[in-house]
N, C-alpha and C positions, 0 to 999 in steps of 0.2 A: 504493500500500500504506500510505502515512504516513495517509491519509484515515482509514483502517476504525476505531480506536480512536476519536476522533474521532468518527464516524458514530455505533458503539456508545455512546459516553460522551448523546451526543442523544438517540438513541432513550431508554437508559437513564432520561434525565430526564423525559422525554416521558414515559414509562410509569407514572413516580413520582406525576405531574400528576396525571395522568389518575386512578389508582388514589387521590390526594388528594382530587380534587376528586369522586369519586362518594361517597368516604367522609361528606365534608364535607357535598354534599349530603342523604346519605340521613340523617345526624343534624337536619339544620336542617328537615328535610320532620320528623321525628320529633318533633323540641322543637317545633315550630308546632302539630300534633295534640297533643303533649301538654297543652298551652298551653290548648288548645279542649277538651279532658277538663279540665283544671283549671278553665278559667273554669263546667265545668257541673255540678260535681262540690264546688265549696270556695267558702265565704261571703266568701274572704280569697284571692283568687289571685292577687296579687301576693304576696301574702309567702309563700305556699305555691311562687311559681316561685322568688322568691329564694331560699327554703330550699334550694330544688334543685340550682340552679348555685352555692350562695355555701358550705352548710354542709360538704360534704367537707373542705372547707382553712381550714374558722372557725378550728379550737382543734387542739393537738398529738395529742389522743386521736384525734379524727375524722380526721386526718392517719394516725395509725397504722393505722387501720380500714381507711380508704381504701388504701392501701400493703400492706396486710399480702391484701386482697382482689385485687388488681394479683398479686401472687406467685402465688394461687393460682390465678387465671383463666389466667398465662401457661401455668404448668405445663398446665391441663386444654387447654389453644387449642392447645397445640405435641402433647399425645396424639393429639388430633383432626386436628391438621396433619399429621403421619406416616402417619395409613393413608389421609387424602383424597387424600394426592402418591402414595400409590399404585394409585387411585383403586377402594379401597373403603371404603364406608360402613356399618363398623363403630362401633355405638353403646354399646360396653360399657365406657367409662372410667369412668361412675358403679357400677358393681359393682366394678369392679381398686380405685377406692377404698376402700369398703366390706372389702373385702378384705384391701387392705395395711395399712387400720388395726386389720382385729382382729389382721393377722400381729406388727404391732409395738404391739401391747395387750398380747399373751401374752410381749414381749421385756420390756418396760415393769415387767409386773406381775411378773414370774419374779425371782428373785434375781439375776440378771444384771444388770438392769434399776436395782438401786442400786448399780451398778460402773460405772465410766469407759465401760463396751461398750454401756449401756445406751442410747447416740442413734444409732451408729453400726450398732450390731447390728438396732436397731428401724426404721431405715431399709433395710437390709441386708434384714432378712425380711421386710420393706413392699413392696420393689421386687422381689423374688424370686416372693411371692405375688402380687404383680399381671401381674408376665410371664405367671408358667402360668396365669392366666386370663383373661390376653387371648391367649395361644399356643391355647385349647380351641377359639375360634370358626374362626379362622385354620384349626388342620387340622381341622375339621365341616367348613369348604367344600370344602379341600384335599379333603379324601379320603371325605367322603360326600355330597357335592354341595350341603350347608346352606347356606341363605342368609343370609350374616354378620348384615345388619339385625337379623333373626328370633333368632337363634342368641344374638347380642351383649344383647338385651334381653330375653330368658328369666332369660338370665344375670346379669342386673341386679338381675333382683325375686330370685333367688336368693339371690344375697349378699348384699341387703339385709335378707332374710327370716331369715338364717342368723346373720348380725350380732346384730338383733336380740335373737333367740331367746336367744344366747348372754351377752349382755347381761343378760336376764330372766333368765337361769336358771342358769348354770355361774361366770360370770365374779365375781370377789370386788367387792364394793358394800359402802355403809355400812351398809344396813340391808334388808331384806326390802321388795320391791315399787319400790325406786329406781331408777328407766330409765337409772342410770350406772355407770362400774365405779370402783372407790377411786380417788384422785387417784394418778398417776405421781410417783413419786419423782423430786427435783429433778434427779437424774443422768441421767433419760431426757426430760427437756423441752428441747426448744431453748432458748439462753439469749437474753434479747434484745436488741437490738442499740442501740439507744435510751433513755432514761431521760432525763423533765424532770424539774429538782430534786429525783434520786434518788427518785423515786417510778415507778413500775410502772402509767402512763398511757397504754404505749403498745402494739398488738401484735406491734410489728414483731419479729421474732426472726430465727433463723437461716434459715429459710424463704425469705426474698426474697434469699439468697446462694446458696441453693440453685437458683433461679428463672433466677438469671441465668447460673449456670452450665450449664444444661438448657438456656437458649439457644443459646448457643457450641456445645455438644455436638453439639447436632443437627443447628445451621447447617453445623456442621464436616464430618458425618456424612453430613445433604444433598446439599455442592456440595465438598468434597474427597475424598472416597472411593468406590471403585468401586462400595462397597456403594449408596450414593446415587445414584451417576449409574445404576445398573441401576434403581433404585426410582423413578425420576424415566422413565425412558425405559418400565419395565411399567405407568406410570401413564396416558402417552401411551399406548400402541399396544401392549397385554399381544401380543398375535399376532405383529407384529414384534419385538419382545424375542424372543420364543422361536423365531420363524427368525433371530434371530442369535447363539444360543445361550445366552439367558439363560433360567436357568431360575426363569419367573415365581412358579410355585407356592414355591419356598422365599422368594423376596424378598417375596411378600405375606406369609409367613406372620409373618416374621422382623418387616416392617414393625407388624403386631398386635403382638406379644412385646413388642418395645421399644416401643411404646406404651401397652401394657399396663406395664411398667414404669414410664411416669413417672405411669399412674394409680395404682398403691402409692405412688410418693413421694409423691402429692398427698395419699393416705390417711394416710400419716406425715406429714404437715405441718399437717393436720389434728390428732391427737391428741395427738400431740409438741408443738404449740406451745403459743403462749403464750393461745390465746384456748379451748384446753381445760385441755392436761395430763391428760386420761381422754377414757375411749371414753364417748359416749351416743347413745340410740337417736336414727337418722335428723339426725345430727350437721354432716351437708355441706348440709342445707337448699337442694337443687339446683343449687349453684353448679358441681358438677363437669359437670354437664349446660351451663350454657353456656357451655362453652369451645367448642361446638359456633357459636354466634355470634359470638367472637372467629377462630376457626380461618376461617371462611366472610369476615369481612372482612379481615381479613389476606389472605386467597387461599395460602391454608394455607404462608406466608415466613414461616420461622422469628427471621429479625431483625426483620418488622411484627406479630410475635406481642404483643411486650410493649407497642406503640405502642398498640395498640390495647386492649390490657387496662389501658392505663393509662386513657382516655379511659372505657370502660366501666364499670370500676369506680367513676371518678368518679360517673358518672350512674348506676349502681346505687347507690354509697354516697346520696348525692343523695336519689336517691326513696325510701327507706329515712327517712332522717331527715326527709325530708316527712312524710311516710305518722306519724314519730312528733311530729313538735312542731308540725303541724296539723290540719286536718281533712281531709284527700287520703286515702281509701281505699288499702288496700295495692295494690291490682289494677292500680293504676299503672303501677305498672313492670311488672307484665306486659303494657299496651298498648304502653308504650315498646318493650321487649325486642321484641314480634310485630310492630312498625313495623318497627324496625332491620333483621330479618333478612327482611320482604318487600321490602322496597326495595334491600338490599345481594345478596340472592341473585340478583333479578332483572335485576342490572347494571345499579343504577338513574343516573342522574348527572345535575348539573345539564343535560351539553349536551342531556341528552334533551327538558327542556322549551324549548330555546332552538329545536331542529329542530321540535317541534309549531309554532310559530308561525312559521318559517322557511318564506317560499313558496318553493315548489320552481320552478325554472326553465320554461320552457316547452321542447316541446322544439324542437327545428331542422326547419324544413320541408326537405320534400324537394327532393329537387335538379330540378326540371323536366326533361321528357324528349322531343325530337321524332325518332319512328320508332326510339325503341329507346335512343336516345344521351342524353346529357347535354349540356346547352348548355354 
């Protein structure tokens, strides 16, 4: 019995390797390709790749950028985590965005909004309005058979469309035809967290405390509570769950809601911070979409949630700043992005190319036989 901890603690490690080394892998197969789109693509691809791996952590701005894109990727990789461990494939956190940031637009811009209530509340109706819309797709399947994929990204052009609209047309702006709404009172922005030589160089704000706390929550939520261990067991074997008396349908639906909830924070973290402080059209620039490629290489663990948003963001922040201080096309980073997530979906990993060139054993002749028997 002394063995089994022991045994487990191995495995454990074993696991961590394994899950390191395909990671490891599938970025260096990624930066190689990228490498070969840069040499074919830039008159300068050496300094277009150092831009890439060097500029995220040059200067304290770009430090902030980088940092402040890490918070937001966790937050969208741990939504996406929640309904993958309960193994549905609900794509609706880029609409609960959309969403929670017009609910704490209207907290922001209301008279509330310059009182002390004005971050707490505008988060409060952020996360409120992204539960019930990520709770609609959830019972569409529950209870009229809708397939969440379909359901979840209706929904998205939805709120994104509705956003908008609201934007253009109701919500208070500077001026007629402005695709923004007036700046947030300094009582409803996150304040931030960072300042070089008292200047306002950085994005970092309250956002990456909020990031890390959504960690812990869900980690806690995951693998201390009943509620997790049923959502983790309907993710395995929904059929078995429900011959042992769990009742599937509320734990999916439950699992979208609180998902749907951390896509409103992400919506409030967005407009509450420091790199808006107001709502404008199409404002998230698809970042809440890929947390769907952090959620996929974490393998949807809430504590390798942030490991890998940090690594990401890096090489998003990266290509980004290629794409601006040389001549590397933006499209970049979406070959990057469409590498990462074929390689890491596929379970790619180095030992795979080590077995292509591994001869395979021959096999064992048979055993000779006279009149039936074995010599």
């Amino acid at each position: 019995m002394s063995n089994i901890p022991a045994i487990d603690r191995n495995s454990r490690w074993k696991t961590i390797r394994r899950e390191v080394g395909r990671a490891v892998g599938a970025l260096a197969i990624a930066l190689l390709v990228t490498f070969i789109v840069v040499l074919l693509t830039s008159k300068a691809p050496l300094e277009a790749i150092t831009q890439l791996l060097t500029a995220p952590a040059s200067k304290p701005r770009t430090i902030g950028l980088w940092l402040d894109d890490v918070a937001k990727l966790t937050i969208t990789g741990l939504a996406f985590s929640l309904v993958f461990q309960a193994r549905q494939f609900a794509m609706g956190v880029q609409g609960q965005v959309y969403i929670g940031a017009l609910a704490a637009s209207y907290v922001a811009l209301s008279p509330l909004g310059a009182s002390w209530a004005g971050i707490p509340l505008g988060i409060t109706a952020a996360m409120l309005a992204g539960a019930i819309y990520g709770f609609l797709p959830g019972i569409a399947k529950a209870k009229l058979g809708a397939n969440e994929i379909v359901s979840s990204l209706m929904l998205n052009y939805i709120a994104i469309e509705v956003c908008n609209f609201l934007v253009r047309t109701s919500l208070p702006k500077p001026q007629p035809g402005v695709l923004t709404t007036n700046d947030f009172p300094d009582s409803a922005v996150f304040p931030q967290l960072i300042k070089f030589d008292g200047l306002n160089v950085t994005r970092l704000d309250l956002g990456l405390v909020f990031a890390l706390i959504a960690v812990l929550v869900v980690w806690f939520a995951l693998y201390r509570t009943s509620w997790g261990l049923k959502l983790r067991l309907v993710g395995h074997n929904a059929r078995f769950a429900e011959y042992s008396g769990i009742k599937a349908t509320f734990i999916m639906v439950s699992a979208m809601t609180a998902s749907g909830a951390l896509g409103g924070l992400l919506g409030s973290m967005f407009v509450q911070g420091q790199g808006y402080g107001k709502l404008t059209v199409l404002f998230e620039g698809g970042l809440a979409f890929e947390g769907i490629l952090v959620a996929i290489v974490a393998r949807s663990r809430p504590l390798a949630v942030p490991i890998v948003a940090l690594f990401y963001g890096y090489l998003r922040q990266g290509a980004q700043l290629m794409n601006i201080r040389t001549d590397v096309p933006a499209e970049v980073i979406g070959v990057v992005t469409a590498i990462i997530i074929l390689l890491v979906s596929s379970s790619f990993s180095l030992n795979f190319i080590t077995r292509l060139f591994k001869r395979s054993p021959a096999p064992a002749a048979a055993p000779a036989t006279v009149g039936g028997a074995a010599k």
